[in-house]
C-alpha positions, 0 to 999 in steps of 0.5 A: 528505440531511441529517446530524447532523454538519456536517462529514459527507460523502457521495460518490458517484463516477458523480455520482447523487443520494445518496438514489438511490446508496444505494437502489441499494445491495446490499452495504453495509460500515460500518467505524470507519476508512477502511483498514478497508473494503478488508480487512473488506468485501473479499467485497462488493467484489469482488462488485460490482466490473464487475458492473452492478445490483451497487452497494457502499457504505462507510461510515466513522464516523471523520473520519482525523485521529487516524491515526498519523503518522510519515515524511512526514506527521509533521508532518500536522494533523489536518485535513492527515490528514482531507484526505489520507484523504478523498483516497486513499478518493474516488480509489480509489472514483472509479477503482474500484480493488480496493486489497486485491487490488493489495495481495495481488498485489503481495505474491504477486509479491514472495514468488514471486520471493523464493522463486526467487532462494532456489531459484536460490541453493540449487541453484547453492551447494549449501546454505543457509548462515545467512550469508546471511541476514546483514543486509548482504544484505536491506539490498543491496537498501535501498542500490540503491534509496537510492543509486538514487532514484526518478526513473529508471531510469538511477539504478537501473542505476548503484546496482546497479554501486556497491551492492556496493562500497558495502555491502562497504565498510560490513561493512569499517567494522562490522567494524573497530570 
């Protein structure tokens, strides 16, 4: 297969020539960015997820480099941003990973727990006071996985038992000035 643009790409995971990849084709997307296809095709892919004789195909007409940049990839290149996108795209083809229901699960479990805590909180103080929501509380969480890191679990047990001391010695510094 030959393309207009040099630096086109064509990759099919199980390894089969393109041109039988994509007669083999039966939902096709085309999409201008690379995170679009899980959002915009998300029927067609779980359609043809585990399904044999089902084959989907995403097309993506930009290369990634002009995706904004900011945290660790702020100081990305372009080409760094092209690799990184061409990256995260092969491995969730090779692996077959349905980004978009992941994303839509893991949002659903947070919500859920989200909402049993508020329950809980409800039922055993018998109101929902608006100190609640003060912002030291959403941020408890933030400081136990700051102070915590991300290596292991012990980490997150010692942050638990030094997150509160920490955060009521912050509204003590806020509250002062």
């Amino acid at each position: 297969m030959e393309f207009h643009n040099p630096t086109a790409d064509l990759f099919v995971p199980d390894g089969v020539e393109p041109a039988a990849a994509l007669a083999r084709t039966t939902h096709l997307c085309i999409a201008a960015h690379q995170d679009d296809i899980e959002i915009m095709a998300y029927h067609g892919i779980a359609e043809c997820f585990g399904q044999p004789g089902k084959w989907f195909t995403g097309v993506v007409v930009t290369n990634g480099a002009g995706s904004p940049r900011s945290g660790i990839y702020a100081d990305y290149s372009d080409q760094d941003m092209q690799r990184v996108r061409v990256t995260e795209q092969r491995k969730a083809a090779y692996v077959g990973v349905e980004i978009f229901r992941m994303r839509l699960a893991a949002f659903v479990i947070s919500a859920v727990y989200g909402g049993i805590g508020g329950t809980i909180l409800a039922v055993t103080t018998g109101l929902a006071d608006p100190e609640l929501a003060y912002w030291t509380h959403s941020g408890n969480l933030v400081f136990m996985a700051v102070l915590g890191g991300s290596g292991t679990f012990a980490g997150k047990r010692e942050s638990v038992s030094v997150s509160p001391i920490f955060t009521s010695e912050v509204v003590l510094i806020l509250a002062i000035r």
